[in-house]
C-alpha positions in Angstrom: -1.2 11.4 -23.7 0.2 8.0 -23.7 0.7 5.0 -21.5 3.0 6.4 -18.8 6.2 5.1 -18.7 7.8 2.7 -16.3 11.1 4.1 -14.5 12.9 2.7 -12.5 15.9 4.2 -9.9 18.7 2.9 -9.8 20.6 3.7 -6.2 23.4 0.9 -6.2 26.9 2.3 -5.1 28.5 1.4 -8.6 27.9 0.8 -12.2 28.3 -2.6 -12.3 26.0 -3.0 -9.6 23.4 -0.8 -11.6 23.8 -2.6 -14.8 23.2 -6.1 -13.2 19.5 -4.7 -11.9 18.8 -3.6 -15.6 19.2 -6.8 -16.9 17.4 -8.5 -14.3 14.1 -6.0 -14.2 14.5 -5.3 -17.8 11.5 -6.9 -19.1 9.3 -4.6 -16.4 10.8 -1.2 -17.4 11.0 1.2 -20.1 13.3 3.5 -18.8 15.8 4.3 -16.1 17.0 7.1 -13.9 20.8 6.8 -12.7 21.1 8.3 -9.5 24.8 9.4 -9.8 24.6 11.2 -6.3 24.0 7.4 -5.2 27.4 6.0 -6.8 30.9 6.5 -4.8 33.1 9.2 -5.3 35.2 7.2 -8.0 32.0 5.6 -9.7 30.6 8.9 -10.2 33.5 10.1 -12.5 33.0 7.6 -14.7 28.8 8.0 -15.1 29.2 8.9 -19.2 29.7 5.1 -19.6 26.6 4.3 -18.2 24.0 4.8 -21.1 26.0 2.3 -23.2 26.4 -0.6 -20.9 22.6 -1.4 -21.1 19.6 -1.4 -23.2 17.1 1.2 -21.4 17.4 4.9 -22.0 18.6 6.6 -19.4 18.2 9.6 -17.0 21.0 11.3 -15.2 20.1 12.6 -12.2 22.5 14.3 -9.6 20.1 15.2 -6.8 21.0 17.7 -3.9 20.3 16.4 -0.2 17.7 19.4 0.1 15.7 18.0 -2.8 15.8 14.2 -1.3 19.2 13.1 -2.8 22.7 11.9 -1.3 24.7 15.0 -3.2 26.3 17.4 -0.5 28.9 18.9 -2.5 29.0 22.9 -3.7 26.9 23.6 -7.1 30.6 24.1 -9.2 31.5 20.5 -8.4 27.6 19.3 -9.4 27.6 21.7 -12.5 31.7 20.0 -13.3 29.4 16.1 -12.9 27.0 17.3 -15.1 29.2 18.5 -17.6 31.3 15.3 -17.8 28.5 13.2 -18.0 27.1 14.6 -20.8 30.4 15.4 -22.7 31.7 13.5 -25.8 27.9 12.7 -27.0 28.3 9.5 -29.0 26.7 9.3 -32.5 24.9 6.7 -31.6 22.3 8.7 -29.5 21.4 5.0 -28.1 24.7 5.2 -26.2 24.2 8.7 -24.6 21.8 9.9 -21.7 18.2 10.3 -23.0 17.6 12.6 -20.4 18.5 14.6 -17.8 17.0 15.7 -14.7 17.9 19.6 -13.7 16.2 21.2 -10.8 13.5 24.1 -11.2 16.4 26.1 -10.0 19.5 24.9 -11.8 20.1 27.0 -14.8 23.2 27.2 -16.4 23.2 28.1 -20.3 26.1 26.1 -21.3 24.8 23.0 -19.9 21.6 23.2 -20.8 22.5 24.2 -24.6 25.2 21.0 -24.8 22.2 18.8 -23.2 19.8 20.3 -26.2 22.5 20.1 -28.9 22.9 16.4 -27.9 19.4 15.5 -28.1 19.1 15.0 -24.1 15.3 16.1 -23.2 15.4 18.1 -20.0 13.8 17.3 -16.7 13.0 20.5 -15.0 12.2 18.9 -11.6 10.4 20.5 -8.5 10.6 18.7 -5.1 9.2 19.5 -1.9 9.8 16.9 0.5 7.3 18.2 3.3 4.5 19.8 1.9 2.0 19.3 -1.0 2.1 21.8 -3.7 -1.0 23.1 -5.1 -1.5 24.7 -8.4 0.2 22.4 -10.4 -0.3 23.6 -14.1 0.9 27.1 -13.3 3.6 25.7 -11.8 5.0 23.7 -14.6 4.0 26.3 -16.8 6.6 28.6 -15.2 9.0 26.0 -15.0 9.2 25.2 -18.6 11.6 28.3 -19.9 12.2 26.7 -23.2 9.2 25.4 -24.1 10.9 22.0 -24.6 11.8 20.8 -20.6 9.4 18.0 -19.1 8.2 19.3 -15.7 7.9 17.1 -12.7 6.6 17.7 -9.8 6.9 15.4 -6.9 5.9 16.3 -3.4 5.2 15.1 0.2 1.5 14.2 0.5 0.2 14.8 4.1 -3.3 13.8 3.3 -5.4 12.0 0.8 -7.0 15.2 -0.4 -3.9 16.3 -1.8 -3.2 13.3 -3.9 -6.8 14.0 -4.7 -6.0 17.4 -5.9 -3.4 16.2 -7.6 -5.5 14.0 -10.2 -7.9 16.4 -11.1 -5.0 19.0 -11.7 -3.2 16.0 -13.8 -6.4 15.0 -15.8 -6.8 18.6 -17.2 -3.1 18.7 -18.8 -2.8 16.8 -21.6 -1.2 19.5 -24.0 2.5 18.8 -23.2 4.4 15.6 -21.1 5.1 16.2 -17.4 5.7 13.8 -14.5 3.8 13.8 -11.1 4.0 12.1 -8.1 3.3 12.4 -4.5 5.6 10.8 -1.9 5.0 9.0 1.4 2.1 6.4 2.0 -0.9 8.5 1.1 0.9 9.1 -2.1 0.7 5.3 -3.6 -2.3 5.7 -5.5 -0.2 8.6 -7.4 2.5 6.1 -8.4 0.1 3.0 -9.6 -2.8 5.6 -11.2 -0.1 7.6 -13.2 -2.8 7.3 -16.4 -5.3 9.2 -14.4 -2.8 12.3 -13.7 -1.2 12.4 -17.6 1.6 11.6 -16.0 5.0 10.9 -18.4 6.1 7.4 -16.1 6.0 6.3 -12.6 9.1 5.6 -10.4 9.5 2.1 -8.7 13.2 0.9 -7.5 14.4 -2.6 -7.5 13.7 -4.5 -4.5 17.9 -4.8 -3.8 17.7 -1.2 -3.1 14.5 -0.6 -1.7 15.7 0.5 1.6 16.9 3.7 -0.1 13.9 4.8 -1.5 10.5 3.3 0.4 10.8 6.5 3.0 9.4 8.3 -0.2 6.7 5.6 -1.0 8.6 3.6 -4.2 7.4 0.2 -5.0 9.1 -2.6 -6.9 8.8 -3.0 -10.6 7.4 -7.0 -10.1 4.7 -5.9 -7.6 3.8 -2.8 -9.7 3.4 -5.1 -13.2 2.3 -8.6 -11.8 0.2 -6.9 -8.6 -1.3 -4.2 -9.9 -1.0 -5.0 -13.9 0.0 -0.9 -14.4 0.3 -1.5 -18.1 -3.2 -2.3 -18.5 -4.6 0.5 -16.0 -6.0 3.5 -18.1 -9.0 5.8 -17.4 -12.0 3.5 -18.7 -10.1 1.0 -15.8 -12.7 0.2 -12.3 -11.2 1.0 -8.9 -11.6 -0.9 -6.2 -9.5 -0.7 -2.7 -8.7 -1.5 0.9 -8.7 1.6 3.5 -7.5 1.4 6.8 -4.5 3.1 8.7 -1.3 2.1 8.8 -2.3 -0.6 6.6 1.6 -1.2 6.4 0.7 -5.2 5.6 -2.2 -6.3 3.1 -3.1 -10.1 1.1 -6.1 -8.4 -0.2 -4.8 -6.9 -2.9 -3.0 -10.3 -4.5 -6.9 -11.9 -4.1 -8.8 -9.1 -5.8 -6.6 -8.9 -8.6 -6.3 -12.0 -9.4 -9.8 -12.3 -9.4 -9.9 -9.4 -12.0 -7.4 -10.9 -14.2 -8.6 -14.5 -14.2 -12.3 -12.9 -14.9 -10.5 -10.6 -17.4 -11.5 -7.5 -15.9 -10.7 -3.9 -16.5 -10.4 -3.3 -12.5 -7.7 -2.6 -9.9 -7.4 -2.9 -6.5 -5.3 -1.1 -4.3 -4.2 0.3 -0.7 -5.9 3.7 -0.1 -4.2 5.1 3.4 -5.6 7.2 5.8 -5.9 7.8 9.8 -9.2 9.3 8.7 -12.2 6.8 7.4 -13.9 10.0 5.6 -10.8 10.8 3.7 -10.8 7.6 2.1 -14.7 8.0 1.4 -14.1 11.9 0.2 -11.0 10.7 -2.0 -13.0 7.5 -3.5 -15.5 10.2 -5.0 -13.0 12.2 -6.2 -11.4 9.8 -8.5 -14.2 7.3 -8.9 -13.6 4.3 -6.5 -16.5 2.0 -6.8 -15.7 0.1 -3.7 -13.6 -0.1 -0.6 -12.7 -3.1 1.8 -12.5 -1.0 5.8 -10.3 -2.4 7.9 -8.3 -1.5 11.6 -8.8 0.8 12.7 -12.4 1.8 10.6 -14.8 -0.4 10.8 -16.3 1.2 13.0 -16.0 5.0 12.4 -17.6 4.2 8.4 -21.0 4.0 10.0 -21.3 7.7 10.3 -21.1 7.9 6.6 -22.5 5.2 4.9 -26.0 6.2 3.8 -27.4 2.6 3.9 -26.2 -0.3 6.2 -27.2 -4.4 5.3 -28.9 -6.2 8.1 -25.7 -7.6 9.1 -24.1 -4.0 9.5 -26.9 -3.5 11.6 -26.8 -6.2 13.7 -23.1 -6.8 14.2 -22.4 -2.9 14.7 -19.6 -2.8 12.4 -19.1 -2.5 8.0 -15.9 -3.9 6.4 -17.6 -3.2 2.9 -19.1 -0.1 1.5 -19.7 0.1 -2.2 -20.8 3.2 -4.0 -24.2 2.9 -5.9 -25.4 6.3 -7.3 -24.2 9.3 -4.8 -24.2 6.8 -1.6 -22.3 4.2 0.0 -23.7 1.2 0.9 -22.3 -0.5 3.9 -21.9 -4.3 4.3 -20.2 -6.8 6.5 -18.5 -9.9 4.7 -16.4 -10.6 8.2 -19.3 -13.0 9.7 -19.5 -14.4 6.7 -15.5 -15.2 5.7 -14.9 -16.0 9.7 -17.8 -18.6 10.1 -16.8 -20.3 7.1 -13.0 -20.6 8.2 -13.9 -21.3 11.4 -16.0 -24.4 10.6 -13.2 -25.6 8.5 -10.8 -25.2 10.8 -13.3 -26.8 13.7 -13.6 -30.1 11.6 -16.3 -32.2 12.5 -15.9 -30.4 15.8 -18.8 -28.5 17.8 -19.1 -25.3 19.8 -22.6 -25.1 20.6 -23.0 -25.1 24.2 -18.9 -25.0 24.4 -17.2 -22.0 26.3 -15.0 -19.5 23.6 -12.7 -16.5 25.0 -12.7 -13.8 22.1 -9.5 -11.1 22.9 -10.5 -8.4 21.6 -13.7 -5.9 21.3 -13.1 -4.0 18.2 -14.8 -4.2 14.7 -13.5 -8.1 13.9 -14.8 -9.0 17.2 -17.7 -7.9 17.3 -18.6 -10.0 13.4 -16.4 -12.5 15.3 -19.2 -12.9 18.5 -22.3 -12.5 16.0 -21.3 -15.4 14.6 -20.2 -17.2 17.9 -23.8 -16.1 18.7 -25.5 -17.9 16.4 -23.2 -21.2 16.6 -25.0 -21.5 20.2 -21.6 -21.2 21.9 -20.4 -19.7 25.6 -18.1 -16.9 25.3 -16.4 -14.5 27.4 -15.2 -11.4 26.0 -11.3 -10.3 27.5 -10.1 -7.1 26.7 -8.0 -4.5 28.0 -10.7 -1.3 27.8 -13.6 -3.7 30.0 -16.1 -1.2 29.1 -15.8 -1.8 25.5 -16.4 -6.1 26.2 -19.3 -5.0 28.7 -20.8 -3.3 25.9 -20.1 -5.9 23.2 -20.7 -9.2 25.7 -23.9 -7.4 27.0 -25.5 -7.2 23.8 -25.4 -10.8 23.3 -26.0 -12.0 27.3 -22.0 -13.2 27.5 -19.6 -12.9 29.8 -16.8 -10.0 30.2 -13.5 -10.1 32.0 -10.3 -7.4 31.7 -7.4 -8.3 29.1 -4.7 -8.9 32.4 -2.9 -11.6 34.1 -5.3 -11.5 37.1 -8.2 -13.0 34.8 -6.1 -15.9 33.5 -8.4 -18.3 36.0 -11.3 -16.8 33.7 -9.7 -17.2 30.7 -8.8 -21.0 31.4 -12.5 -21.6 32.0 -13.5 -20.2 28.5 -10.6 -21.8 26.5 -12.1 -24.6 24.9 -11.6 -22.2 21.6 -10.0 -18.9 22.0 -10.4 -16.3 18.9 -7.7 -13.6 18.8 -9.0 -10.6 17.3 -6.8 -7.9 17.9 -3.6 -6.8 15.7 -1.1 -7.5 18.7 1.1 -10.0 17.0 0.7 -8.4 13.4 4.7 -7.4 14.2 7.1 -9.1 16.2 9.9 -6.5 16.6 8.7 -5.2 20.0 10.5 -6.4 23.1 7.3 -6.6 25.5 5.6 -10.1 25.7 2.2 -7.9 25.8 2.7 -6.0 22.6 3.5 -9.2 20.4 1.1 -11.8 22.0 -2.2 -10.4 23.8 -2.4 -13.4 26.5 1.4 -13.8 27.0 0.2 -14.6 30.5 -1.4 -17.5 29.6 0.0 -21.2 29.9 -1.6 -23.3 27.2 -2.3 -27.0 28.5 -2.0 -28.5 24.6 -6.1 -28.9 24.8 -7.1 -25.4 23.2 -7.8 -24.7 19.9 -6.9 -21.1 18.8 -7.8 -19.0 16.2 -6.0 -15.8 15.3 -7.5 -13.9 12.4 -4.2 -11.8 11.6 -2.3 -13.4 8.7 1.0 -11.6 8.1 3.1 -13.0 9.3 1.2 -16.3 9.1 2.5 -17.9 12.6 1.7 -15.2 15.6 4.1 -15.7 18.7 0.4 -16.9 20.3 0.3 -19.0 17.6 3.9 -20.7 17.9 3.5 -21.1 21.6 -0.2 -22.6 21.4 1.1 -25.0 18.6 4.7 -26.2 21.3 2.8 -26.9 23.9 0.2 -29.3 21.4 -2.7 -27.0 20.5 -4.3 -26.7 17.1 -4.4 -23.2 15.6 -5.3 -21.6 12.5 -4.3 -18.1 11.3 -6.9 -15.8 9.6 -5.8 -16.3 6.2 -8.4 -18.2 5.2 -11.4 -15.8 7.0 -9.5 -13.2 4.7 -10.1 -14.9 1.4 -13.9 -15.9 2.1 -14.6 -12.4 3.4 -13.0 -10.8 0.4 -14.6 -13.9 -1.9 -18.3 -12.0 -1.2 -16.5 -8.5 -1.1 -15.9 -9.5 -4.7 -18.9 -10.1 -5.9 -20.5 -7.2 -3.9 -17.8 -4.9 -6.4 -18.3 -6.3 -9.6 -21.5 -8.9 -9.1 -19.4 -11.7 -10.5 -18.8 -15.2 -8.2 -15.2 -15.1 -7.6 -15.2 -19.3 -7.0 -16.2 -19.7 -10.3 -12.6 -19.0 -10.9 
């Protein structure tokens, strides 16, 4: 089987708008699929022009509303589209629709004939949009009736072990082309590890339109070429990846790959979702991850299946690392590591032995976050809203506790000579409550504090902005990500990423 293909949807309301996005993504794709059930009424009449406006051949695609698609209208009026899109073939077959995507159960002779005579390779297309589908092969098996049709299969994945499913199924058809993909966010590493599955292309849509498609787990051509370099991903290719649930925002990806690149490196690193740490793990076998980055909300929950822990594991009670030597993962912790460097950077020529730090937060971060506080001699006082989890964390390292809440802000003052923020609160700002988008909205900052707030998307924190107003000095994490991921780096491939 060869390279998979790059197609991307085209969802705009009109040709012209369609044709604009070809010419400006046309150097990232190799094909592209015009949604006609996307165009207005009028537009749609006039779809047969489309093939000869650009450069790209072309699939036409009139998908129903029960199969994921806009069209709403009786199956005469589809069948009527169909037909006039494909009519009066031009005998320059560059100027016609290379293909044409019918559902599994859209059969109608006469169409299907004029689409052969004309050289159009059917798409014979099955879509369930809330399930996985098992038993792929026998599947497309029965969908091809002619012997000629390219099956795909694109379904709803509701858990990692059915993209899982859907590799090894994919890696054992290599007899005839057929496209498969699964949809939604646990479906991702279907769309940038087409090679592993045979598949015939992936589907990304422009980022103009993405709003249209992301529900279904599309990325952009530029991220999947320049990100993830898809062109140069093929079987022999490592795998590497982050884990953590809902992962919705990630730097570690750009770092890791362009550590690969710059190395040049047959690896790729990539977002594997899941509520469930041992999902991830069980997938990573499956399709032969070497190594993982854990992050919120497992960096915790990994310890129950990692065979071996490093002394830091050990100590700090959290893994943010596990790497996959022989039949075992080995778990490590590169957070004490990436935050003590940032933190000194940020501290200057500035000391916190003996000074008194409030960490927010008692979670898998924090608790790297206090082992390093730990051994920097400072005072800390743990704050957070579940005080039996900060008991349990301060305890272990004879520091204070106090309760995440506006009755402790007398504490807090005390211990706010530094003051790490460790939890995701402030990862989003779209929330109307001052407590869901900045952990110590309570808290009046005298311009004196410096503050420290690992999250680094987006890079300013509502914490942040009101600790810099009122004269502070603050730092986001972005920095404590890249030294972390630095030794997660060479823990995956043994090479020193600062070499670079």
């Amino acid at each position: 089987m060869g390279q998979p293909l790059i197609c991307m949807t085209l969802t705009g309301r009109t040709l012209e708008e369609n044709v604009a996005l070809v010419k400006k993504y046309e150097k990232m794709i190799d094909i592209v699929e015009l949604r006609v059930d996307y165009l207005s009424e009028d537009e749609q009449l006039y779809a047969r022009r489309f093939p000869s406006l650009i450069n790209h051949p072309c699939i036409l695609t009139i998908r129903r509303d029960v199969d994921g698609g806009l069209y709403t209208g009786g199956e005469f009026a589809r069948t009527n589209l169909f037909g006039r899109a494909l009519a009066f073939a031009d005998q320059d077959r560059a100027k016609n629709f290379a293909y044409v995507d019918f559902e599994d159960d859209f059969h109608i002779p006469s169409i299907q004939d004029a689409a052969l005579a004309f050289g159009v390779k059917i798409i014979r297309s099955y879509h369930n949009m809330t399930e996985p589908v098992y038993n792929l092969r026998a599947k497309c098996d029965s969908m091809r009736k002619t012997g000629y049709e390219i099956p795909k299969i694109a379904f709803m994945a509701k858990k990692l072990s059915d993209v899982a499913n859907l590799f090894e199924e994919g890696a054992a058809m290599n007899d005839y082309n057929h496209i498969f993909c699964a949809m939604g966010v646990e479906g991702l590493p279907s769309r940038l590890l087409a090679s592993l599955s045979n598949s015939y292309l992936t589907y990304v849509s422009p980022e103009e339109t993405m709003a249209n498609t992301n529900t279904i787990g599309h990325i952009d051509p530029v991220t999947l070429n320049n990100l993830y370099n898809f062109k140069n991903i093929s079987k022999d290719t490592s795998l590497y990846g982050i884990t953590g649930w809902p992962l919705v925002k990630t730097s570690s990806p750009e770092i890791h790959n362009a550590g690969y690149k710059a190395l040049g490196l047959d690896a790729v690193y990539f977002p594997v979702r899941s509520p469930l740490v041992s999902e991830s793990l069980n997938f990573a076998e499956k399709i032969g991850i070497k190594g993982l980055s854990v992050t919120i909300p497992h960096k915790e929950s990994v310890l129950f299946y990692v065979n071996e822990q490093s002394p830091e594991v050990v100590a700090i009670g959290a893994c943010n690392t596990v790497v996959r030597q022989g039949d075992k993962w080995m778990g490590y912790n590169t957070d004490a590591y990436g935050f003590k460097r940032a933190l000194e950077e940020f501290l200057g020529g500035t000391r916190i032995k003996r000074k008194k730090v409030a960490v927010i937060g008692a979670g898998g971060a924090a608790k790297a976050i206090v082992y390093v506080l730990k051994q920097m001699g400072a005072r800390v006082c743990i704050f957070n809203r579940t005080v039996s989890h900060a008991k349990q964390l301060a305890e272990k390292y004879g520091f204070e506790y106090c309760k995440l809440e506006a009755d402790s802000v007398d504490v807090l003052s005390e211990y706010s000579n530094l003051i790490v923020q460790t939890t995701s609160v402030g990862m989003t700002s779209t929330n109307t409550k001052d407590d869901q988008i900045d952990p110590i909205s309570f808290y009046n900052f005298k311009g004196t504090e410096l503050l420290f707030d690992i999250i680094y998307k987006p890079a300013v924190t509502p914490v942040m902005k009101r600790a810099s107003l009122a004269g502070c000095r603050v730092c986001n994490g972005y920095k404590m990500l890249e030294y972390q991921a630095y030794e997660q780096f060479k823990l995956f491939t043994g090479k020193n990423f600062e070499i670079i």
